[in-house]
N, CA, C and O of each residue as an XYZ file, in Angstrom:
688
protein
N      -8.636    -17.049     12.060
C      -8.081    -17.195     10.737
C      -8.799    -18.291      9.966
O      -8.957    -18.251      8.746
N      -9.260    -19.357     10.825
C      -9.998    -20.190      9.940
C     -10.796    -19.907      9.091
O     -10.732    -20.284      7.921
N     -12.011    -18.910      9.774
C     -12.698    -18.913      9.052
C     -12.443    -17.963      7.724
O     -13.397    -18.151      6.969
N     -11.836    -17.341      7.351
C     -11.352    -16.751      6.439
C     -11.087    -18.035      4.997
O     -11.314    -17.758      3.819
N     -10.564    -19.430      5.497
C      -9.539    -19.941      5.134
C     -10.504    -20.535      3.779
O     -10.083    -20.967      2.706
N     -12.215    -20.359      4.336
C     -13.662    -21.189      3.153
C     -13.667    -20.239      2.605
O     -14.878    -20.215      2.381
N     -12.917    -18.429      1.691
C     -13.958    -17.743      1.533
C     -14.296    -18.321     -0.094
O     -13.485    -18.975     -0.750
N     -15.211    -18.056     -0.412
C     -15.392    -18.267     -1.931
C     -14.595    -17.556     -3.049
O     -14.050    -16.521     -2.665
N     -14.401    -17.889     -4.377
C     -13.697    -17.153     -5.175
C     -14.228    -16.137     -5.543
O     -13.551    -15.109     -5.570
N     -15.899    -16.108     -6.025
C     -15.829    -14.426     -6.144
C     -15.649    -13.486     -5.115
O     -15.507    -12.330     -5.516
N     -15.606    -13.710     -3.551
C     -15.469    -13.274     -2.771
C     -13.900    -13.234     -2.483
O     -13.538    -12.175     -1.971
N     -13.253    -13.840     -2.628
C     -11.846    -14.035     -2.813
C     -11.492    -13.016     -3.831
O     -10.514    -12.402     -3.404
N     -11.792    -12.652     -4.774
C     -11.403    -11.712     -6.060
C     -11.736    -10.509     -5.447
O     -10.743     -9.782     -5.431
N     -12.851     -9.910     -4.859
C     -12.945     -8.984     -4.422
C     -12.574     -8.361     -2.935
O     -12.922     -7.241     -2.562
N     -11.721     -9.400     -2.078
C     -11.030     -8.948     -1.182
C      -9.653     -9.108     -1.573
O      -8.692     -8.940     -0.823
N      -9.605     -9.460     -2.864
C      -7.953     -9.089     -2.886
C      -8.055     -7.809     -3.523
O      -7.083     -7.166     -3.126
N      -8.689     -7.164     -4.254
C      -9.003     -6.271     -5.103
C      -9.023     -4.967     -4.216
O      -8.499     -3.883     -4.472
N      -9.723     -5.321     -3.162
C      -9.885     -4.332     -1.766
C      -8.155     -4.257     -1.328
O      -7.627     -3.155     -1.178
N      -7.511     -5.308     -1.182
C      -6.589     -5.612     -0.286
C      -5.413     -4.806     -1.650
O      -4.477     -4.129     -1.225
N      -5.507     -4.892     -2.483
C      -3.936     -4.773     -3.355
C      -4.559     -2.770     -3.501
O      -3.773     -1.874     -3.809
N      -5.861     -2.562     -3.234
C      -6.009     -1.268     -3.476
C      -5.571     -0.460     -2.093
O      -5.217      0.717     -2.023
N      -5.665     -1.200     -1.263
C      -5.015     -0.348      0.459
C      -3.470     -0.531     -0.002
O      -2.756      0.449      0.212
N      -3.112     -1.196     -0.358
C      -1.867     -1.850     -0.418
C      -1.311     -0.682     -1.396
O      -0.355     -0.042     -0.958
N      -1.616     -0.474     -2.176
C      -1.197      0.298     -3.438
C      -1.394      2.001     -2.599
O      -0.553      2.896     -2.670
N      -2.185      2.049     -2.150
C      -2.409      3.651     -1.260
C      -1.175      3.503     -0.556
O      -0.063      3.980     -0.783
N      -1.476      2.957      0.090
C      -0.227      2.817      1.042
C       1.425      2.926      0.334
O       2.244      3.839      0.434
N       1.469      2.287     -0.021
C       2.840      1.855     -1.732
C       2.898      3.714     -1.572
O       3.530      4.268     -0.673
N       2.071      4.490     -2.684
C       1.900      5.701     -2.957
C       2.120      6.640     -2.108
O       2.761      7.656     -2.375
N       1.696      6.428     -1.201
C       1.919      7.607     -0.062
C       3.135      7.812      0.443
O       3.453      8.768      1.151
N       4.102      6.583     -0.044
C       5.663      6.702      0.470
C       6.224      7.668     -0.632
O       6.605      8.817     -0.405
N       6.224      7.208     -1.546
C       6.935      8.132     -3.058
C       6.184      9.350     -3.795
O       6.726     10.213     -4.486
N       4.782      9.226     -3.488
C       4.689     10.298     -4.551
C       4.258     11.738     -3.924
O       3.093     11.987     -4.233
N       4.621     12.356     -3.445
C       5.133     13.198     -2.461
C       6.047     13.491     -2.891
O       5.916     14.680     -3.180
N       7.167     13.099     -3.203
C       8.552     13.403     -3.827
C       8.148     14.608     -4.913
O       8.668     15.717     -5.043
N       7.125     14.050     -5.590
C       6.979     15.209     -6.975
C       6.912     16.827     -6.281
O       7.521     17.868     -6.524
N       5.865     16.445     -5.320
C       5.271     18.144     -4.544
C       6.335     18.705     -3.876
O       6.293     19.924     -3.707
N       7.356     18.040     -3.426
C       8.131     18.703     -2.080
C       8.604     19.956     -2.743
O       8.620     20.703     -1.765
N       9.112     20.890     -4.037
C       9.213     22.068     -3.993
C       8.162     22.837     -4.008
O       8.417     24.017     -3.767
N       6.801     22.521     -4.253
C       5.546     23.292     -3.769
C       5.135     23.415     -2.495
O       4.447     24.376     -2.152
N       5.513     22.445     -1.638
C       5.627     22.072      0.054
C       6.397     23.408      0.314
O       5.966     24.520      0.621
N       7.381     23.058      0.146
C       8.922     24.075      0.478
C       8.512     25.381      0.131
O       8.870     26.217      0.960
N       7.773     25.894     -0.986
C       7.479     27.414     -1.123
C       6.261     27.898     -0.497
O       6.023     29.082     -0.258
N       5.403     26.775     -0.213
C       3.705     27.216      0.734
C       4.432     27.655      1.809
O       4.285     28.803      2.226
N       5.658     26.419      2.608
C       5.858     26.467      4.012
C       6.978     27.933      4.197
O       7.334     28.443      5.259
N       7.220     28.207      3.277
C       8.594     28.915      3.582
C       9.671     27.887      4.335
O      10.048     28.145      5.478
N      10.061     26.911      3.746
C      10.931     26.258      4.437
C      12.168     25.831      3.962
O      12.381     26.397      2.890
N      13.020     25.137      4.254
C      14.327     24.495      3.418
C      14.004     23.079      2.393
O      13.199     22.149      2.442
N      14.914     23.423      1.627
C      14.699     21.902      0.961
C      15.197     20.838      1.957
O      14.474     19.850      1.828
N      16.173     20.630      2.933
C      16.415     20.058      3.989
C      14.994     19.640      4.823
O      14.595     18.493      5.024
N      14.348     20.908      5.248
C      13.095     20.711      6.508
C      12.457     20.079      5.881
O      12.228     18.932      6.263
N      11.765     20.677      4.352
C      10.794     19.590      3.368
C      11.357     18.340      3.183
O      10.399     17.573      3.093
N      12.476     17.662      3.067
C      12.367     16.360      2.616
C      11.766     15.221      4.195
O      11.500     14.019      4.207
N      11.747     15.924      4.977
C      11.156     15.122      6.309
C       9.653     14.755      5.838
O       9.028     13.883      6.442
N       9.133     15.398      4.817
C       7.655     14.995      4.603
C       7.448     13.877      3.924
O       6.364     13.321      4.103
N       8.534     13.206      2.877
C       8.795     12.262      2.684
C       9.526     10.759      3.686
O       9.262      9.559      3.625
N      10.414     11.468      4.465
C      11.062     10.775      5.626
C      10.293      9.934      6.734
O      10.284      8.729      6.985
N       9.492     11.300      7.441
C       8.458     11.107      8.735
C       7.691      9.725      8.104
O       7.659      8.688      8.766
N       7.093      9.823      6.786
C       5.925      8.404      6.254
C       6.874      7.347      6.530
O       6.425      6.372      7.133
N       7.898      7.346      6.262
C       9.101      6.481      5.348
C       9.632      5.507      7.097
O       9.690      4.291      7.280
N       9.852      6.351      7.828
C      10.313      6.072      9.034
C       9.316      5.693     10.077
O       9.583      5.105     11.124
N       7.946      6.157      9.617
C       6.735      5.688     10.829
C       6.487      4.324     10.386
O       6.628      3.445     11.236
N       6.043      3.895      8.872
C       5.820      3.055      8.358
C       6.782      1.753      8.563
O       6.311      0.654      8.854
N       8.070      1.968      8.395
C       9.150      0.972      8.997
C       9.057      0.614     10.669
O       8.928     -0.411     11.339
N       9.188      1.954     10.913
C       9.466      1.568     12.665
C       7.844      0.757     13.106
O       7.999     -0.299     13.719
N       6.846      1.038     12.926
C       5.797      0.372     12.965
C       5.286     -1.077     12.422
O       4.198     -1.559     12.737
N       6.330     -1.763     11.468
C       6.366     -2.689     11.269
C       6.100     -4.160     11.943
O       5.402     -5.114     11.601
N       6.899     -3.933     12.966
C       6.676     -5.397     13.467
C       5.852     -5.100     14.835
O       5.368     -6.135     15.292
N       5.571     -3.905     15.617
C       4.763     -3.616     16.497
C       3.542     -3.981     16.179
O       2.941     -4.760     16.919
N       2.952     -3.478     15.009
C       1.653     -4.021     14.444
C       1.388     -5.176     13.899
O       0.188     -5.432     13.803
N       2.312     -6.153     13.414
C       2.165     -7.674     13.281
C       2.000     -8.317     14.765
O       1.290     -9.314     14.902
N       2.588     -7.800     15.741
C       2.225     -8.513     16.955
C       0.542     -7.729     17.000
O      -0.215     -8.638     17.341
N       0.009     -6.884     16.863
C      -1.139     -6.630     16.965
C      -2.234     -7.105     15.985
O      -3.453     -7.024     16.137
N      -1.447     -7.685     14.810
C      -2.309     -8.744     13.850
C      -2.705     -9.628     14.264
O      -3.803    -10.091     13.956
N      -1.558    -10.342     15.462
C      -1.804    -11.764     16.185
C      -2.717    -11.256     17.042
O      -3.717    -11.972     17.082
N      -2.779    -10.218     17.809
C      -3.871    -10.191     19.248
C      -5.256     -9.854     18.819
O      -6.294    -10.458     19.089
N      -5.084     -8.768     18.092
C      -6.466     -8.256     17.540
C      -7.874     -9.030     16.147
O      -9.087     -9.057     15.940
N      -6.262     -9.627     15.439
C      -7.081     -9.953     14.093
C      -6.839     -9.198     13.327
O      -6.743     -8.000     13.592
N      -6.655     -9.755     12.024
C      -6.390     -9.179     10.445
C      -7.219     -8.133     10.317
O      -6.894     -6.948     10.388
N      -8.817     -8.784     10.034
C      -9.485     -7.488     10.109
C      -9.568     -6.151     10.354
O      -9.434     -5.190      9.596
N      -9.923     -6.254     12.073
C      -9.790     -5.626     12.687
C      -8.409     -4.049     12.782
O      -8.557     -2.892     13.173
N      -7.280     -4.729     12.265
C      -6.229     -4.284     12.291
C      -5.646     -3.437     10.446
O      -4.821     -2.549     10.230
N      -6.542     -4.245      9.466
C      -6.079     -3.471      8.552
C      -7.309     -2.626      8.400
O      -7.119     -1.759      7.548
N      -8.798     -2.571      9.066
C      -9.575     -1.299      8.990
C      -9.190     -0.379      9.485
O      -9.096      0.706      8.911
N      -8.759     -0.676     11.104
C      -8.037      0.831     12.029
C      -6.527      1.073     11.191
O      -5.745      1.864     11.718
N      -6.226      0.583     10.247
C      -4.842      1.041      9.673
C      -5.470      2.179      8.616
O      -5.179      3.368      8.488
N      -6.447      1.343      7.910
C      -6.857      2.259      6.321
C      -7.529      3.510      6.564
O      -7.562      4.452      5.772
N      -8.178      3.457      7.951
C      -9.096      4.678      8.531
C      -7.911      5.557      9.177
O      -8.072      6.757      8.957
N      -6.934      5.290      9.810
C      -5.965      5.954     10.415
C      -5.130      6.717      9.283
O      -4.817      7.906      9.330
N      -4.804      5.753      8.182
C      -4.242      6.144      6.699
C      -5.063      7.440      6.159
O      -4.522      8.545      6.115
N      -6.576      7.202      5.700
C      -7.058      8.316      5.374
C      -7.150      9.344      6.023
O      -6.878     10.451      5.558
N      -7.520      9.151      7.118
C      -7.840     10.595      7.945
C      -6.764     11.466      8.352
O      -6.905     12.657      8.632
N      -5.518     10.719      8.376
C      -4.159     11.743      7.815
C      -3.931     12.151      7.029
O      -3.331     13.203      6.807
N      -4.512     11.148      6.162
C      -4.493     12.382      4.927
C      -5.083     13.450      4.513
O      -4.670     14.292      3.715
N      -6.020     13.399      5.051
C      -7.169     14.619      5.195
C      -6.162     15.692      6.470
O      -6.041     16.885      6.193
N      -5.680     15.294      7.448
C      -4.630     15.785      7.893
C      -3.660     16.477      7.317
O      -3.453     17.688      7.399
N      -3.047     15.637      6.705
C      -1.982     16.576      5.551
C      -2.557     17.323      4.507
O      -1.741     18.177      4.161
N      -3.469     17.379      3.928
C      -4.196     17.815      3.020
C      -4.278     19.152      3.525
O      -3.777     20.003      2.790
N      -4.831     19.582      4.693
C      -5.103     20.817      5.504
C      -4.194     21.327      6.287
O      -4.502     22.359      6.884
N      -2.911     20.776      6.485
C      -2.070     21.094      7.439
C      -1.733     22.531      7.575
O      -0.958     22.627      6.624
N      -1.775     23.579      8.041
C      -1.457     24.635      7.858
C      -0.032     25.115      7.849
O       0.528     25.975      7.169
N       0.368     24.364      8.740
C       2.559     24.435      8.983
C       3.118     23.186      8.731
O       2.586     22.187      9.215
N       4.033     23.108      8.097
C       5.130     22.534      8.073
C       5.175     21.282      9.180
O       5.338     20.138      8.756
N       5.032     21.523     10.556
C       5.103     20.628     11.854
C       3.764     20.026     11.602
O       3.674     18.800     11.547
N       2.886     20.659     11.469
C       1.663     19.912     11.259
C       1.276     18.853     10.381
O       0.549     17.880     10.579
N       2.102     19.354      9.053
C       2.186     18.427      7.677
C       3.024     17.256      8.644
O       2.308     16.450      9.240
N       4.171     17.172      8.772
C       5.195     16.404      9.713
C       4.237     15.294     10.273
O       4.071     14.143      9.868
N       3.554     16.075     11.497
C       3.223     15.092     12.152
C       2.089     13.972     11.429
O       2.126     12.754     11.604
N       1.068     14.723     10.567
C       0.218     13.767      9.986
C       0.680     12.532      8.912
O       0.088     11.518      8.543
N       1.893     13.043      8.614
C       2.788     12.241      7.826
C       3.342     11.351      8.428
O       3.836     10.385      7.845
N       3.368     11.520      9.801
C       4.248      9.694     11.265
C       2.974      9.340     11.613
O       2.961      8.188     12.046
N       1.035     10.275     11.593
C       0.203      9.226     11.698
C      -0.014      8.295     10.551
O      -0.080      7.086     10.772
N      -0.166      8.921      8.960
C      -0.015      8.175      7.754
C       0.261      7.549      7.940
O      -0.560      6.638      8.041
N       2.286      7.086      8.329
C       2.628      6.264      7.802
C       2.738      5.078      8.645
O       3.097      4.055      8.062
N       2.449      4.986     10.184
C       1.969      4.469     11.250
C       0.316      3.726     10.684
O       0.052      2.655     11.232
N      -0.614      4.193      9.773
C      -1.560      3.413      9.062
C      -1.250      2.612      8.137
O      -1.797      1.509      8.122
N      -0.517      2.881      7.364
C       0.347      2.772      6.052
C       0.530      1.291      6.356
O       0.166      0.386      5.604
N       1.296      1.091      7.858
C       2.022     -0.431      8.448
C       0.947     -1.282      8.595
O       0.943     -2.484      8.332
N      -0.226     -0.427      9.148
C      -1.183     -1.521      9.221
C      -1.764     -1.812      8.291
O      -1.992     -3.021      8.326
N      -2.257     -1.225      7.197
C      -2.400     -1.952      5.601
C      -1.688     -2.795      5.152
O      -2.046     -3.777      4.502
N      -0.363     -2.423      5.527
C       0.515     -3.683      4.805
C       0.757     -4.849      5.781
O       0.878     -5.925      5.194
N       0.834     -4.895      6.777
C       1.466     -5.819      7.439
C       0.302     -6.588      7.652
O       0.551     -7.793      7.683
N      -1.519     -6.138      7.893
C      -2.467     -7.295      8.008
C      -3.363     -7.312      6.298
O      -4.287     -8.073      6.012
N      -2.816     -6.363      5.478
C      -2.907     -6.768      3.732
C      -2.172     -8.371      3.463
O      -2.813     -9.404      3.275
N      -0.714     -8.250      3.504
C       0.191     -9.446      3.309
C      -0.483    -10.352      3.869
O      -0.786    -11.252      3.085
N      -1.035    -10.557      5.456
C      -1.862    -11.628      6.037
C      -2.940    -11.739      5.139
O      -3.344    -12.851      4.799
N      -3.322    -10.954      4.824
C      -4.855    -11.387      4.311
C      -4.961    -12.008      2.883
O      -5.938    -12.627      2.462
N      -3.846    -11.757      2.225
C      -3.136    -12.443      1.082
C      -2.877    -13.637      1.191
O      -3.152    -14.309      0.197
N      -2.305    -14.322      2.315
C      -1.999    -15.471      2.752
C      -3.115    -16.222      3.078
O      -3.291    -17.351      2.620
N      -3.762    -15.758      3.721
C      -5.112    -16.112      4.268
C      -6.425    -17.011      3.210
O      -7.116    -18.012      3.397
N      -6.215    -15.622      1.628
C      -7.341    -16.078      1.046
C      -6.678    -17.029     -0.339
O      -7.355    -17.590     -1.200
N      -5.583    -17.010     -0.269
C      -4.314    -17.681     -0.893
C      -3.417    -18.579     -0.199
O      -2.197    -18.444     -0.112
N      -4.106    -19.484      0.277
C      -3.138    -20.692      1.018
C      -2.064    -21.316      0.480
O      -2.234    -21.586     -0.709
N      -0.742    -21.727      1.048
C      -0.178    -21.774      0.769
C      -0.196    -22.930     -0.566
O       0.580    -23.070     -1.511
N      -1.546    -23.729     -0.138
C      -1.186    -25.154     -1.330
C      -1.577    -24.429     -2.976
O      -1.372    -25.098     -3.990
N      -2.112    -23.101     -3.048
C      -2.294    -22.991     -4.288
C      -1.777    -21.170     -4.627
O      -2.410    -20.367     -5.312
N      -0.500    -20.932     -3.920
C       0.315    -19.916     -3.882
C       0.582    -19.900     -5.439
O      -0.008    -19.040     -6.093
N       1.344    -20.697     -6.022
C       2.201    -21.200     -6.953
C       1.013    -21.141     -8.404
O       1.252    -20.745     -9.545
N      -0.209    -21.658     -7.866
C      -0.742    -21.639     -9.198
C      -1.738    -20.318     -9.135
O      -2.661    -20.353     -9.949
N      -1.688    -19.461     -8.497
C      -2.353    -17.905     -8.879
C      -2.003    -17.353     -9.809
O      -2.875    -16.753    -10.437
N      -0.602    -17.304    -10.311
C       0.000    -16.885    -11.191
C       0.425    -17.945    -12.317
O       0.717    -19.040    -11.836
N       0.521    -17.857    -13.676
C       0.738    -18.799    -15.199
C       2.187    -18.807    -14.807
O       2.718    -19.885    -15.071
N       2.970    -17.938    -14.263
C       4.084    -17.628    -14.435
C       4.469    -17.789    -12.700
O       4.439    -16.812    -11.952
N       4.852    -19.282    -12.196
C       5.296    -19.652    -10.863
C       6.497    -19.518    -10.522
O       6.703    -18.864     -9.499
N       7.453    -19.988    -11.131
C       8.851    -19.835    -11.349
C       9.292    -18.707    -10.870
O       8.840    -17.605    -11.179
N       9.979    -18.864    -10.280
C      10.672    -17.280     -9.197
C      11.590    -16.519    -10.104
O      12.112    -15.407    -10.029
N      11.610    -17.374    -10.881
C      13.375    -16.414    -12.393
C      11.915    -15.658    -13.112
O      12.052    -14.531    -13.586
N      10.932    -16.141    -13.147
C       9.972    -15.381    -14.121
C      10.042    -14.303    -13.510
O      10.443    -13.494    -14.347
N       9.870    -13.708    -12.389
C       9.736    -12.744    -11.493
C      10.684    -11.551    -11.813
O      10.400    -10.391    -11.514
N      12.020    -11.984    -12.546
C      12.477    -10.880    -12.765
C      13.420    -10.939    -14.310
O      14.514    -10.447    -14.587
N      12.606    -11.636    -15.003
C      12.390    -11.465    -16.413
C      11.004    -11.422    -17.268
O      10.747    -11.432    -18.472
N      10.356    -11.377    -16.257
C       8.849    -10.714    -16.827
C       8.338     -9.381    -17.673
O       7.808     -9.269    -18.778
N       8.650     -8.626    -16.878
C       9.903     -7.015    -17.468
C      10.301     -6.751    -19.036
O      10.005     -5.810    -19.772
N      11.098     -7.955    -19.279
C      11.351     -7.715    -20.514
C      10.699     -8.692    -21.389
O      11.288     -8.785    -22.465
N      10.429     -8.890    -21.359
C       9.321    -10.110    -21.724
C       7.748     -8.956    -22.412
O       7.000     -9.010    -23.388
N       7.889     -8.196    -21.420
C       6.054     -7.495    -21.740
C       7.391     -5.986    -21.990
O       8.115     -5.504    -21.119
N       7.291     -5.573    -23.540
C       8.424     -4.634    -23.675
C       6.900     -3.286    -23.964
O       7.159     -2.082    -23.968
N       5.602     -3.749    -24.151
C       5.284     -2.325    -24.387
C       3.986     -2.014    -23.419
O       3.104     -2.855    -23.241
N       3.977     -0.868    -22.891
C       3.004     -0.506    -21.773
C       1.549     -1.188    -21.906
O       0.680     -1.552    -21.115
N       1.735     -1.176    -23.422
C       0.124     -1.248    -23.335
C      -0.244     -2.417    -23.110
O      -1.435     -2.516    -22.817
N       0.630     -3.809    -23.152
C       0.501     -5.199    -22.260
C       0.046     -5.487    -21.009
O      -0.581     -6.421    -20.509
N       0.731     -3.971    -20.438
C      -0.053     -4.355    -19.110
C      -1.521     -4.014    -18.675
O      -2.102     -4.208    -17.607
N      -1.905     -3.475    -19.782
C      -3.147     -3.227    -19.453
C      -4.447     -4.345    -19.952
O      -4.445     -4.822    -21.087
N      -5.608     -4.695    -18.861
C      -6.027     -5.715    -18.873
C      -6.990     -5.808    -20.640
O      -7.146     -6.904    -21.179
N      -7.495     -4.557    -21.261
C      -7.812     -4.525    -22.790
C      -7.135     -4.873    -23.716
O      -7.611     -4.796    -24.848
N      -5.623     -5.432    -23.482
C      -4.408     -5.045    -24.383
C      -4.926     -5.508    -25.617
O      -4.667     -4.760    -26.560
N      -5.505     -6.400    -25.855
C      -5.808     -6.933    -27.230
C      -7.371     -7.670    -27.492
O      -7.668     -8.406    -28.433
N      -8.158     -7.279    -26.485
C      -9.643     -7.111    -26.841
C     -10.083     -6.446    -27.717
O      -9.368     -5.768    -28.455
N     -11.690     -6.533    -27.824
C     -12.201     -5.589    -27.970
C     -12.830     -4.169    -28.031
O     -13.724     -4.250    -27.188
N     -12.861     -3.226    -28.420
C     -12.981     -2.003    -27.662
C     -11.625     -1.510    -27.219
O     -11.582     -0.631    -26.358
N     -10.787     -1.879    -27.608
C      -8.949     -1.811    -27.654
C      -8.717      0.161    -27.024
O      -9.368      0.667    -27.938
N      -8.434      0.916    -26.488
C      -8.145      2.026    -25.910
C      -6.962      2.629    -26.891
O      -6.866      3.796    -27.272
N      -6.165      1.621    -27.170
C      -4.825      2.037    -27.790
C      -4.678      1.928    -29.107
O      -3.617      2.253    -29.639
């Protein structure tokens, strides 16, 4: 972990950038699935009951895998542990992508979300890692923990959140 602890800031910007983008796959792969499950349900010939497990199986591998793989953060290494997560992540998905049955979709959906844990659980480390705790507080303008959930209304129109909002070359 030490050595992680010198990395430089542009190097720092671009492993968080890496890190919030596994992080965000991962995020995605729990919910948005929800939209497809009646196209699931009419490919598979199945129940709306059997289909919502395709949402479930991610939902339940990803939890139950939780703290199994933080003890494997400690033995193996951050690294190490959120590459075999993001490679395990994709290649289920390429899994589900092709699944031909229903059981098949299923199962690639408990390897997903079994990757899913390891993105997040050695992501969060690696957050910590390139973000020590003495300058947690000043990453963000807005430190204050009440900001956290009046920020929201504070930024009332979409297009704030976007990083052009009031540049040049403006989109909106």
């Amino acid at each position: 972990m030490g050595s992680l602890e010198c990395v430089t800031a542009s190097k720092s910007r671009w492993a968080m950038l890496s890190i919030l983008l596994g992080l965000g796959l991962s995020s995605l792969g729990s919910g948005i699935v929800n939209i497809a499950l009646p196209d699931i349900s009419r490919t598979f010939a199945s129940s709306d009951a059997a289909t919502v497990w395709v949402v479930n199986a991610y939902q339940l591998s990803a939890t139950v895998c939780l703290l199994p793989i933080a003890s494997l953060v400690e033995s193996f290494g951050m690294k190490r542990v959120y590459a075999t997560g993001l490679a395990i992540f994709v290649l289920a998905s390429l899994g589900c992508a092709f699944a031909p049955t229903l059981p098949m979709l299923l199962s690639a959906r408990l390897i997903q979300g079994s990757g899913a844990a390891g993105v997040s659980v050695a992501g969060v480390a690696f957050v910590r890692v390139i973000y020590p705790r003495r300058i947690v507080g000043k990453v963000s303008p807005w430190s204050h923990w009440r900001w956290r959930y009046l920020e929201h209304w504070v930024r009332p129109s979409p297009r704030q959140y976007l990083p052009w909002q009031n540049g040049p070359g403006c989109f909106w």
